[in-house]
N, C-alpha and C positions, 0 to 999 in steps of 0.2 A: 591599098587605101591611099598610100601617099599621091598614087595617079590622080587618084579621082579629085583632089581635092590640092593640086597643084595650081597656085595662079589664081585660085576660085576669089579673091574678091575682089580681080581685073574682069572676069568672065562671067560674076555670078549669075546663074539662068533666072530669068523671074517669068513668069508663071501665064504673061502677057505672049500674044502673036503666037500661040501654039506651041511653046518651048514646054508644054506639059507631058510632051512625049519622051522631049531629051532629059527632064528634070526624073523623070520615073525611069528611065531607059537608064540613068545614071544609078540610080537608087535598088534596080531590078540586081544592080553588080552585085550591092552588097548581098541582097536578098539572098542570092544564088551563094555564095562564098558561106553566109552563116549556116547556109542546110548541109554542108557539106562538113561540117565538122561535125565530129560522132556526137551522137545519144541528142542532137540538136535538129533534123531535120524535120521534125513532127509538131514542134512547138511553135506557135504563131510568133509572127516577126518581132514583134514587141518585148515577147517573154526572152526570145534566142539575142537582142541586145542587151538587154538588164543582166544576163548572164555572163554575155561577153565584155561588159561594162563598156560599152557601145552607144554611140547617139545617131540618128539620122543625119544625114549626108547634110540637109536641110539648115538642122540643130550646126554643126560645123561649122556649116557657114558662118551664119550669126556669129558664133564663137567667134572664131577668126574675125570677121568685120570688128567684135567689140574690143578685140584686144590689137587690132591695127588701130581703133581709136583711142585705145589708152597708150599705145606711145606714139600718137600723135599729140594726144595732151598732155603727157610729158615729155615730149621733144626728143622721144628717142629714135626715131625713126626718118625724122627731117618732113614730114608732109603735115607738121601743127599751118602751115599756112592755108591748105586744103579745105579746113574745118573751120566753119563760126564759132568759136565759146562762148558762153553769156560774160557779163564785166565780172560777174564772181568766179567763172570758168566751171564751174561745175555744169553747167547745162548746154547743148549742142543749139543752135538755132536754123531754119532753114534757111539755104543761099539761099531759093527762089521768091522769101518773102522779103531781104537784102536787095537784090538786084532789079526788083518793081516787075513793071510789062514786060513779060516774057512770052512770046506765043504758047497757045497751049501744044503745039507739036515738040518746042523744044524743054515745055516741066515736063511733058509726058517720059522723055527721055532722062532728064536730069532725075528725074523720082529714081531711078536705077542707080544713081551713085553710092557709092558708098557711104558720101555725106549725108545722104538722105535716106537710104533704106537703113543707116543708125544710129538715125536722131533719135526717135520712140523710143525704142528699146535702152539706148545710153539714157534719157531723163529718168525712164523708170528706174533703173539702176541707185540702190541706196547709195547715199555720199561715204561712207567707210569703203564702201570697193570701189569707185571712181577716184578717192584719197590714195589707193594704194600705194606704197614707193616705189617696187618693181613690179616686173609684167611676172613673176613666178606668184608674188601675189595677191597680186591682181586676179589670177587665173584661180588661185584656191578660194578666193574670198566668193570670185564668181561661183562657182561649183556650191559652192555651201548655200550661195542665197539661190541658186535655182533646186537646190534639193529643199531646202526651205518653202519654195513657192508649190511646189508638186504635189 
């Protein structure tokens, strides 16, 4: 697992230019890996990760992006200069609506950064898990509000 998800939010595949092959072709790994452990290969994919207390390749990602953005907004990672904050810091804003006239060939490419595929996701984010002090919990605070949301 640690393969697959090496580097992943330098590389993250989006879904654009026919990358729907490599994003499933990546996802097919886990698929095959969970059938192979006993009394697990008959259960649909979904049930064999709630088992193996497992998330999609997909879910990780994001993971990883939100908590590369919470130590960039607390400065532990060195890349807070990366990221817009709003003046209260709690909210991400986009570069592309900062830097004006941008051709659309180069948002269409910028929409892929990390700054902007975790803008959404970080504003929804309740301000107690955005407040957190460290990234350990940060990461518990997350977990709770996405089992919360589900």
């Amino acid at each position: 697992r640690p393969h697959l998800e090496y580097g992943v939010q330098l590389w993250n595949p989006s879904p654009e230019h026919g990358n729907w092959s490599l994003i499933l072709s990546l996802e097919s790994v886990q698929r095959r890996f969970t059938r192979l452990i006993d009394g697990m290969g008959q259960l649909p994919y979904s049930e064999r990760l709630g088992y193996l207390q497992l998330t999609t390749l997909a879910e990780r990602r994001y993971r990883g992006d939100l908590i590369e953005t919470f130590k960039a907004f607390r400065g532990i990672n060195g890349l807070q200069h990366i990221f817009n904050f709003s003046k209260n810091r709690h909210n991400l804003i986009s570069n592309l609506k900062i830097k004006g006239n941008i051709p659309k060939s180069i948002q269409k490419l910028h929409r892929r950064f990390i700054t902007e595929r975790v803008r959404e996701i970080w504003n929804k984010l309740p301000i107690d898990v955005r407040d957190s002090s460290t990234v350990d919990e940060f990461k518990c605070k997350l977990e709770s509000f996405k089992k919360d949301c589900i």
